[in-house]
PDB file with SEQRES, HELIX, SHEET and CRYST1 records, atoms N, CA, C and O in Angstrom:
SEQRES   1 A   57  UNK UNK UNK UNK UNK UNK UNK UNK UNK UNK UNK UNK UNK          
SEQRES   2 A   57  UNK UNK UNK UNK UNK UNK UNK UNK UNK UNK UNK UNK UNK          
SEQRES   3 A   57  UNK UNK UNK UNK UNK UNK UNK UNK UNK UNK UNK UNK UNK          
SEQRES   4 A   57  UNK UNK UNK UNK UNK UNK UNK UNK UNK UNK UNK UNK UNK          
SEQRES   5 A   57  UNK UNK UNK UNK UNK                                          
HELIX    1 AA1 UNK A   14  UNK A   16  5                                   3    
SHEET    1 AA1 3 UNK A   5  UNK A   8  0                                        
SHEET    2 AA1 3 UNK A  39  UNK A  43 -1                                        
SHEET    3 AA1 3 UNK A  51  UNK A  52 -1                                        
SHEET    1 AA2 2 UNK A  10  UNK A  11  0                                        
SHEET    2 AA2 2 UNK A  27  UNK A  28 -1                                        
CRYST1    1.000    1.000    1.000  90.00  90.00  90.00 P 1           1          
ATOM      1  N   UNK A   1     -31.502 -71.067  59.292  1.00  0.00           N  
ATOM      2  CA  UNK A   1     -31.636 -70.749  60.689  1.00  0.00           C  
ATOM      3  C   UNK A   1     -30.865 -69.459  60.993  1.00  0.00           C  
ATOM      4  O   UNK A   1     -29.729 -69.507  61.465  1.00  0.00           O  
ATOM      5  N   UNK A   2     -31.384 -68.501  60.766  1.00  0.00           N  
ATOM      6  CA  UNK A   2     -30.787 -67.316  60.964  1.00  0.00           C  
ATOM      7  C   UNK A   2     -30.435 -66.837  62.291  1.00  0.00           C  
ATOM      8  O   UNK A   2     -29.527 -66.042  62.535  1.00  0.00           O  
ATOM      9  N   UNK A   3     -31.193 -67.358  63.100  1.00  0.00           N  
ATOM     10  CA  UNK A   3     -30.635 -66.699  64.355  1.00  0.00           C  
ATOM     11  C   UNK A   3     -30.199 -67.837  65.248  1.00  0.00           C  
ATOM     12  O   UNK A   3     -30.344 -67.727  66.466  1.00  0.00           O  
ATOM     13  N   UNK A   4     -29.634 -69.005  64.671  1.00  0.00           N  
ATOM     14  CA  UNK A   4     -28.859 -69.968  65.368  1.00  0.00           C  
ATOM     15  C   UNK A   4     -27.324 -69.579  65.675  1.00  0.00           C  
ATOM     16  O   UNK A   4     -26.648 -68.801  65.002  1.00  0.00           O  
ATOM     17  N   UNK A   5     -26.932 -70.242  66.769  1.00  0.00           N  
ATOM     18  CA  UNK A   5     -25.365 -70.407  66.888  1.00  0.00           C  
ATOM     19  C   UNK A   5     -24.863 -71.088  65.911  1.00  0.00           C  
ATOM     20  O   UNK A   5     -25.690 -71.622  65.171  1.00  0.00           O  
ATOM     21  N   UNK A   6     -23.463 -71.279  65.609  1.00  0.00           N  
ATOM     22  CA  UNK A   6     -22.880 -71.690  65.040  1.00  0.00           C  
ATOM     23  C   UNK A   6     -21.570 -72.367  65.037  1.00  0.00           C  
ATOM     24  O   UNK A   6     -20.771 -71.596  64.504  1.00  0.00           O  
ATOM     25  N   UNK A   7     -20.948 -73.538  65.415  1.00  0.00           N  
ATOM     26  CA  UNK A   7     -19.611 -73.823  65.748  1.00  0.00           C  
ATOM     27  C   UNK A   7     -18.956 -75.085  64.244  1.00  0.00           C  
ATOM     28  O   UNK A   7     -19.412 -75.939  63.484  1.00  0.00           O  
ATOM     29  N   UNK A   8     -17.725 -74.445  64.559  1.00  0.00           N  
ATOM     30  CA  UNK A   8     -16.922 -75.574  63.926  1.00  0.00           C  
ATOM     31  C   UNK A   8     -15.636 -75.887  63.809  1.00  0.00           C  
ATOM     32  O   UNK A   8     -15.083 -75.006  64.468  1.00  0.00           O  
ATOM     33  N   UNK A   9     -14.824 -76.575  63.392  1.00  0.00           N  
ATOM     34  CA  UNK A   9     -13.177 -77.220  63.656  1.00  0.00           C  
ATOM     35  C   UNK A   9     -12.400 -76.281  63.478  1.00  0.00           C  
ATOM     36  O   UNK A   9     -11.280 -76.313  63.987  1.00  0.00           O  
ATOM     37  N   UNK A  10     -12.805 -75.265  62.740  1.00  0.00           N  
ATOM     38  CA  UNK A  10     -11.360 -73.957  62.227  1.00  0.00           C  
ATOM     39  C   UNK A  10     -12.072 -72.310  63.590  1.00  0.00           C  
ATOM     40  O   UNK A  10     -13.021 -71.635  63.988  1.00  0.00           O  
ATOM     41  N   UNK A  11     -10.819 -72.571  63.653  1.00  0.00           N  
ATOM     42  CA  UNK A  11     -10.278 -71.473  64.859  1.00  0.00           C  
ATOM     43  C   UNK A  11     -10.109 -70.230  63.918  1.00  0.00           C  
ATOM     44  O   UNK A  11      -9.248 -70.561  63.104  1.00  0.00           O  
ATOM     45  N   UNK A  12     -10.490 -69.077  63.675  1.00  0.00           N  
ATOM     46  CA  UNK A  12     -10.348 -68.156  63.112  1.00  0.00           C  
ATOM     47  C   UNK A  12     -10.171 -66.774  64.722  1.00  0.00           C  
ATOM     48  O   UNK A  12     -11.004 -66.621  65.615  1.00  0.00           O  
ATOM     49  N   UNK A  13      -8.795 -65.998  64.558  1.00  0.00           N  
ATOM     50  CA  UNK A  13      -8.864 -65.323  65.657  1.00  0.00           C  
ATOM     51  C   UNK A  13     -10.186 -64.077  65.778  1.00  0.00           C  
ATOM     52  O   UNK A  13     -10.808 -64.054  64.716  1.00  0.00           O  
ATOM     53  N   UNK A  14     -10.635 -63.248  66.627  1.00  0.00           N  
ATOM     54  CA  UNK A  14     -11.431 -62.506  66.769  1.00  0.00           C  
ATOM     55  C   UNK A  14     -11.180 -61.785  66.070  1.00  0.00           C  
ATOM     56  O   UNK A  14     -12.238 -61.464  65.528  1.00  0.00           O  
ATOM     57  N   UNK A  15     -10.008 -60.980  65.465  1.00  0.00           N  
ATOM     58  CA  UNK A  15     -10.032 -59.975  64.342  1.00  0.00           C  
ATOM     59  C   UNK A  15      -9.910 -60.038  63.518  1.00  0.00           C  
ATOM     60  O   UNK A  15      -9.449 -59.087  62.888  1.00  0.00           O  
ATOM     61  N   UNK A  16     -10.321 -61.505  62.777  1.00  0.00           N  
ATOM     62  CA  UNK A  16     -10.783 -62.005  61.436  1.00  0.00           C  
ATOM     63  C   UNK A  16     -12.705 -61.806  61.499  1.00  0.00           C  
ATOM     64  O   UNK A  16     -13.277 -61.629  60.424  1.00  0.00           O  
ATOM     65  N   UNK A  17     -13.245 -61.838  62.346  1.00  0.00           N  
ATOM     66  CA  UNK A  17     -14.567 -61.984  62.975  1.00  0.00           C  
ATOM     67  C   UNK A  17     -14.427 -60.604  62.524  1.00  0.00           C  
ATOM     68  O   UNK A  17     -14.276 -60.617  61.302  1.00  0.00           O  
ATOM     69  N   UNK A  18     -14.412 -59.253  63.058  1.00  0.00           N  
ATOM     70  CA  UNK A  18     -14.448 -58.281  63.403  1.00  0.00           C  
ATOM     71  C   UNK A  18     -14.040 -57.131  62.084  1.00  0.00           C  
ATOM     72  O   UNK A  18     -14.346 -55.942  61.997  1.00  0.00           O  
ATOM     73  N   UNK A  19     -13.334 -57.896  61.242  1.00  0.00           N  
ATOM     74  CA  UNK A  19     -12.860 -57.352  59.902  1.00  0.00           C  
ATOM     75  C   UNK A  19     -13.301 -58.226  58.529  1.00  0.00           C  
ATOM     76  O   UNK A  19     -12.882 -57.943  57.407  1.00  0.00           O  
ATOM     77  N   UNK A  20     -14.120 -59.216  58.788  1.00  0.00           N  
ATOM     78  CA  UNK A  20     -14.553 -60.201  57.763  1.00  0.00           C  
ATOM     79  C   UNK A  20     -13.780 -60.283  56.953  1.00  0.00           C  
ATOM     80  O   UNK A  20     -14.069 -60.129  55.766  1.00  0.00           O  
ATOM     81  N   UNK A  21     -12.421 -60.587  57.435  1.00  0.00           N  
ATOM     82  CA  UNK A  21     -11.458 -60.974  56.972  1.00  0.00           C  
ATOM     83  C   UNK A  21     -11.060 -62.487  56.844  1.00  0.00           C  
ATOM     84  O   UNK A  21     -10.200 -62.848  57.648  1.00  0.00           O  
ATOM     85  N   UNK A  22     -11.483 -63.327  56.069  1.00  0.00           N  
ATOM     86  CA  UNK A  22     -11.433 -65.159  56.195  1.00  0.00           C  
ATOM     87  C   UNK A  22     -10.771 -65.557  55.304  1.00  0.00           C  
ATOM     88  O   UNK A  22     -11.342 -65.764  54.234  1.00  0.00           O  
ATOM     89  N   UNK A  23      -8.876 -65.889  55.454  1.00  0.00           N  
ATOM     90  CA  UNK A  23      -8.485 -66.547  54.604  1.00  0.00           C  
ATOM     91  C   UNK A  23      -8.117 -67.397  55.000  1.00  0.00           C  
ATOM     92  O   UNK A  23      -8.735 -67.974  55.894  1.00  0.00           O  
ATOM     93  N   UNK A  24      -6.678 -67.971  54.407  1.00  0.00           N  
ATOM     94  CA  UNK A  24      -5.988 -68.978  54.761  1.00  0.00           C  
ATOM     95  C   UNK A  24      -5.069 -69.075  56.191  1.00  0.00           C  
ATOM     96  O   UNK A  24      -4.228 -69.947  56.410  1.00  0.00           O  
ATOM     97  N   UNK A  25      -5.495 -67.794  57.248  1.00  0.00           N  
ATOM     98  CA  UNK A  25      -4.882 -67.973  58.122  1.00  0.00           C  
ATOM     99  C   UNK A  25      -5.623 -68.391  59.596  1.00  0.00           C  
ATOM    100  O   UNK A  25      -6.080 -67.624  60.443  1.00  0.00           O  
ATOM    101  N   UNK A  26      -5.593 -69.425  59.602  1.00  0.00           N  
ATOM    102  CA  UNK A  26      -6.836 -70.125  60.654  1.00  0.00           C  
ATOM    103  C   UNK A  26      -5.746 -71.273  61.052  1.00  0.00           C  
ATOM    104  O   UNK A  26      -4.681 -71.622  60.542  1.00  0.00           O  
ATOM    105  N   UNK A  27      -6.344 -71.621  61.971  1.00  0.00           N  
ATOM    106  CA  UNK A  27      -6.149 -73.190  63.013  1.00  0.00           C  
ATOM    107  C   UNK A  27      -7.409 -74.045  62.884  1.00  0.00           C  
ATOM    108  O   UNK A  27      -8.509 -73.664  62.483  1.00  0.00           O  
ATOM    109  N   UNK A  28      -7.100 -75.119  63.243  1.00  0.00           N  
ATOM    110  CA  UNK A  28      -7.848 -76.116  62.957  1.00  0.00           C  
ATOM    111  C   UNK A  28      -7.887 -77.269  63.899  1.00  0.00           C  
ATOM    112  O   UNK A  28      -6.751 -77.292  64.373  1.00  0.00           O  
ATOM    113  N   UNK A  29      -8.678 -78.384  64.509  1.00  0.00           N  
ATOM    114  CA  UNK A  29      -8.577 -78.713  65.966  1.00  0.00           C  
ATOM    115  C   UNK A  29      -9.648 -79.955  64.735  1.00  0.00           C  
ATOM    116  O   UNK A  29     -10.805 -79.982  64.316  1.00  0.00           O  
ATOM    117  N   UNK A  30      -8.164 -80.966  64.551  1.00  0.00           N  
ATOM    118  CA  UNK A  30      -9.268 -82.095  64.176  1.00  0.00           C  
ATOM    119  C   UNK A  30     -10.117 -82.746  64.766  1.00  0.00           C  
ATOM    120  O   UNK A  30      -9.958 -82.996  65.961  1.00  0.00           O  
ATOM    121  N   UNK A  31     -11.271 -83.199  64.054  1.00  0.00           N  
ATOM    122  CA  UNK A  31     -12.496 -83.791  65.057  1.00  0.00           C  
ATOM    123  C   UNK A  31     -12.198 -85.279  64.764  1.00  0.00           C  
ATOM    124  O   UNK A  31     -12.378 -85.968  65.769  1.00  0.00           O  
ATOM    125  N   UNK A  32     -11.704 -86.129  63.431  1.00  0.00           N  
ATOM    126  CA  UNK A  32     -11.904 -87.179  62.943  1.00  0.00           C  
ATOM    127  C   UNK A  32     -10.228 -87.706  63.000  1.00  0.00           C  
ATOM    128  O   UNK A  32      -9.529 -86.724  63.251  1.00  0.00           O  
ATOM    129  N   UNK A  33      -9.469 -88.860  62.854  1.00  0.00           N  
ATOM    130  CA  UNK A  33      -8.756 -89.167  62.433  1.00  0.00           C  
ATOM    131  C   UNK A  33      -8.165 -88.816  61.041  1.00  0.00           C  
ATOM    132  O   UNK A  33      -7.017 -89.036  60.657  1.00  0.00           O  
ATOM    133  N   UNK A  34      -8.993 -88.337  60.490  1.00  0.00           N  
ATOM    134  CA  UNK A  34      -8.522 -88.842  58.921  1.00  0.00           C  
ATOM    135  C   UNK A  34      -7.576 -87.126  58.044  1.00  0.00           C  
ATOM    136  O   UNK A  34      -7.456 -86.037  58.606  1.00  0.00           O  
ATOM    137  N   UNK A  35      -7.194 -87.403  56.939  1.00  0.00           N  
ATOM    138  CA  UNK A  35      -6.157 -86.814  56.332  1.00  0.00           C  
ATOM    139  C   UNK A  35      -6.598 -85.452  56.425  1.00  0.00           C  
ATOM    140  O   UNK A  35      -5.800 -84.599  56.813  1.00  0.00           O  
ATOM    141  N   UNK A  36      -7.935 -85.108  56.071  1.00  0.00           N  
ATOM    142  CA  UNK A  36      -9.042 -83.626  55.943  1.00  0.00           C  
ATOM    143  C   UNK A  36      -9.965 -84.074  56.365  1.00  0.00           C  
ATOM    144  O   UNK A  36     -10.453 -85.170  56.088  1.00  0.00           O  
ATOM    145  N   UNK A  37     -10.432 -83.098  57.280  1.00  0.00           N  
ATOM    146  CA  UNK A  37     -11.632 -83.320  58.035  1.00  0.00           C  
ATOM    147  C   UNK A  37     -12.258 -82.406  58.250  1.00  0.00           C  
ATOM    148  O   UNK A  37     -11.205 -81.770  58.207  1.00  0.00           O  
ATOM    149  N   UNK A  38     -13.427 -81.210  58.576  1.00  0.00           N  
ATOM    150  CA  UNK A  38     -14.459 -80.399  59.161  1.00  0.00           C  
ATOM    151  C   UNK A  38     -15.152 -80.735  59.685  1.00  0.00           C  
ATOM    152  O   UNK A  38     -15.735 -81.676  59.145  1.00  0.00           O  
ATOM    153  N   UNK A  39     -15.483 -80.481  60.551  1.00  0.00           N  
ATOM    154  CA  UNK A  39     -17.167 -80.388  61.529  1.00  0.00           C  
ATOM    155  C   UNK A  39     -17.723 -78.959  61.389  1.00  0.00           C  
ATOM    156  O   UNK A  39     -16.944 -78.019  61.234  1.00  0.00           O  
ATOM    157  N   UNK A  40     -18.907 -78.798  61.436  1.00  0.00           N  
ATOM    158  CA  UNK A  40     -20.119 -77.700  61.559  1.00  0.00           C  
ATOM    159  C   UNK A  40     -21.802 -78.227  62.404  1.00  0.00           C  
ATOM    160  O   UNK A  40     -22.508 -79.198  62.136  1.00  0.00           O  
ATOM    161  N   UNK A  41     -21.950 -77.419  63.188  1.00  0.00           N  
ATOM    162  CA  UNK A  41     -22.829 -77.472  64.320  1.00  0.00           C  
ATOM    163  C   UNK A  41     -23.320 -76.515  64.409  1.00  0.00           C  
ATOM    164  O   UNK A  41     -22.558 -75.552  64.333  1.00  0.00           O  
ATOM    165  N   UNK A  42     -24.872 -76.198  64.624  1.00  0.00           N  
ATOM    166  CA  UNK A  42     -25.478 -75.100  64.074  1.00  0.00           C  
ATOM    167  C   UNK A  42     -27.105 -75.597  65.211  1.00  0.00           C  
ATOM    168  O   UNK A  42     -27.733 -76.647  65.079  1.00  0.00           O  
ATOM    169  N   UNK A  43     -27.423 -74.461  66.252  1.00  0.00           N  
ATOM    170  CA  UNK A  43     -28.227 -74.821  66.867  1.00  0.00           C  
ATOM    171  C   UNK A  43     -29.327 -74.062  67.424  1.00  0.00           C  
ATOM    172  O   UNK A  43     -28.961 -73.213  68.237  1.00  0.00           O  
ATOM    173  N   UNK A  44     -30.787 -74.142  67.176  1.00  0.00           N  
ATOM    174  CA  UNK A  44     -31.304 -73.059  67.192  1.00  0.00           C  
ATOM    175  C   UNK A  44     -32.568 -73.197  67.549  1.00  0.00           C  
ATOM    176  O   UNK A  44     -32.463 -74.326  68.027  1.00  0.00           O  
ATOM    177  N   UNK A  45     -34.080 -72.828  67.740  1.00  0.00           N  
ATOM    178  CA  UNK A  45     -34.790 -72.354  68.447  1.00  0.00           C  
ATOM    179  C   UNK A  45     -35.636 -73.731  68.136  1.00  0.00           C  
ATOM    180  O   UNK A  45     -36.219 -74.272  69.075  1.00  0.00           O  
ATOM    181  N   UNK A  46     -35.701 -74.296  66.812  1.00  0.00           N  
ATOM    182  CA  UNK A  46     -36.724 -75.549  67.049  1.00  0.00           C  
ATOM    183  C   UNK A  46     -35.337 -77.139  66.337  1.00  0.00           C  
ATOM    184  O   UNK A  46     -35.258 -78.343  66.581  1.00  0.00           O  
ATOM    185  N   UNK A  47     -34.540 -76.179  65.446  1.00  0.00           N  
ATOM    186  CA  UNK A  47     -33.669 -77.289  65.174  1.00  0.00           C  
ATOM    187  C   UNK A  47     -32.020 -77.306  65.604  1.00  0.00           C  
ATOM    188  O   UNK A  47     -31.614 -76.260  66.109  1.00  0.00           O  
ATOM    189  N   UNK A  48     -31.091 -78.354  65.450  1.00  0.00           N  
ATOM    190  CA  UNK A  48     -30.405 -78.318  65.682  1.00  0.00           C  
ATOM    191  C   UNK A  48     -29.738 -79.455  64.190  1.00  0.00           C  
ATOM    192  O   UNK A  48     -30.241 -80.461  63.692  1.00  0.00           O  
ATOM    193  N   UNK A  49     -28.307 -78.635  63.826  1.00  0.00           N  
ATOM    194  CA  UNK A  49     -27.969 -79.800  62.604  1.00  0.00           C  
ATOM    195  C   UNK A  49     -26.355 -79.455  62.221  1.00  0.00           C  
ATOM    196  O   UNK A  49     -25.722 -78.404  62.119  1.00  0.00           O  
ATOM    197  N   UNK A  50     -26.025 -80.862  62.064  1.00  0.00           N  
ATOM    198  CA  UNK A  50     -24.689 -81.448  62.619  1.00  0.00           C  
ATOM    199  C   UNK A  50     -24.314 -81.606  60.956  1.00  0.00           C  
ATOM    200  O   UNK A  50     -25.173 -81.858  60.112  1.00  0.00           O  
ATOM    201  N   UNK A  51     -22.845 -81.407  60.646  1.00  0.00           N  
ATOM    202  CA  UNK A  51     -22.392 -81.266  59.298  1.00  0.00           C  
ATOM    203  C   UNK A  51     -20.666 -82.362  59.512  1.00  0.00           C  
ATOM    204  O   UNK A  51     -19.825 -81.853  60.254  1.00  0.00           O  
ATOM    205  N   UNK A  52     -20.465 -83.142  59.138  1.00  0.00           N  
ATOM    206  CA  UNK A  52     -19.090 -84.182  59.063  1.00  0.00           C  
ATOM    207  C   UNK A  52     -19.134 -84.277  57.532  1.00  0.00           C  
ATOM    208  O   UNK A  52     -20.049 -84.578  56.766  1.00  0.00           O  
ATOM    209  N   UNK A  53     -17.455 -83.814  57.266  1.00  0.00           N  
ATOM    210  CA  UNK A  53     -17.151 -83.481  55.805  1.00  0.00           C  
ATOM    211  C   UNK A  53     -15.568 -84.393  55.851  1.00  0.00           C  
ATOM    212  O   UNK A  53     -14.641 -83.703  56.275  1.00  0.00           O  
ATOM    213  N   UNK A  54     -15.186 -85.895  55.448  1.00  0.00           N  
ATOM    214  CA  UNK A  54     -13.690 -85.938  56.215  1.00  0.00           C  
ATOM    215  C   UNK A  54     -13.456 -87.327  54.871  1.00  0.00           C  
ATOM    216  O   UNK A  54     -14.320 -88.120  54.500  1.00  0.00           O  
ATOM    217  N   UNK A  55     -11.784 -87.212  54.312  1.00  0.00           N  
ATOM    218  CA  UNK A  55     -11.932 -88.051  53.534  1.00  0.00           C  
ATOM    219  C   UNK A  55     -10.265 -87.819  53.793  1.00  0.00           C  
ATOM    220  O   UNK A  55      -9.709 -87.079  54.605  1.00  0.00           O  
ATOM    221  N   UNK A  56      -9.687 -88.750  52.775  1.00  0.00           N  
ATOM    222  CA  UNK A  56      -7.989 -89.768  52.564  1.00  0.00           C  
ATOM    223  C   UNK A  56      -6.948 -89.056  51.148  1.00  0.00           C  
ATOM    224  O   UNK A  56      -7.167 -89.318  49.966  1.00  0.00           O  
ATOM    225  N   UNK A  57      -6.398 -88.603  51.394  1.00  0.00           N  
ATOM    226  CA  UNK A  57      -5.621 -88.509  50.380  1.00  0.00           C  
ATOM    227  C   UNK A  57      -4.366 -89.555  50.033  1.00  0.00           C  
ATOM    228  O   UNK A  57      -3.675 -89.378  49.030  1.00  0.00           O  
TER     229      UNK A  57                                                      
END                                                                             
């Protein structure tokens, strides 16, 4: 889906966006209870599709 939006749990500031710069310096806004978790949400002209990645150490 190329010309869908795109959201998910890690906060990356705007001048990581702007310099495609993506490392280890992000925030993160858990969605699940559990030890590691991600969400991804992705929404677009005929589909829309939901991604839960979350497990226990």
């Amino acid at each position: 889906m190329p010309d869908a939006q795109w959201w998910t749990s890690v906060d990356y500031e705007v001048w990581n966006s702007e310099h495609g710069e993506f490392n280890d310096t992000f925030g993160s806004t858990s969605p699940t209870g559990h030890t590691l978790d991600c969400a991804m949400a992705g929404i677009g002209r005929y589909a829309t599709v939901a991604f839960l990645a979350y497990g226990d150490s």
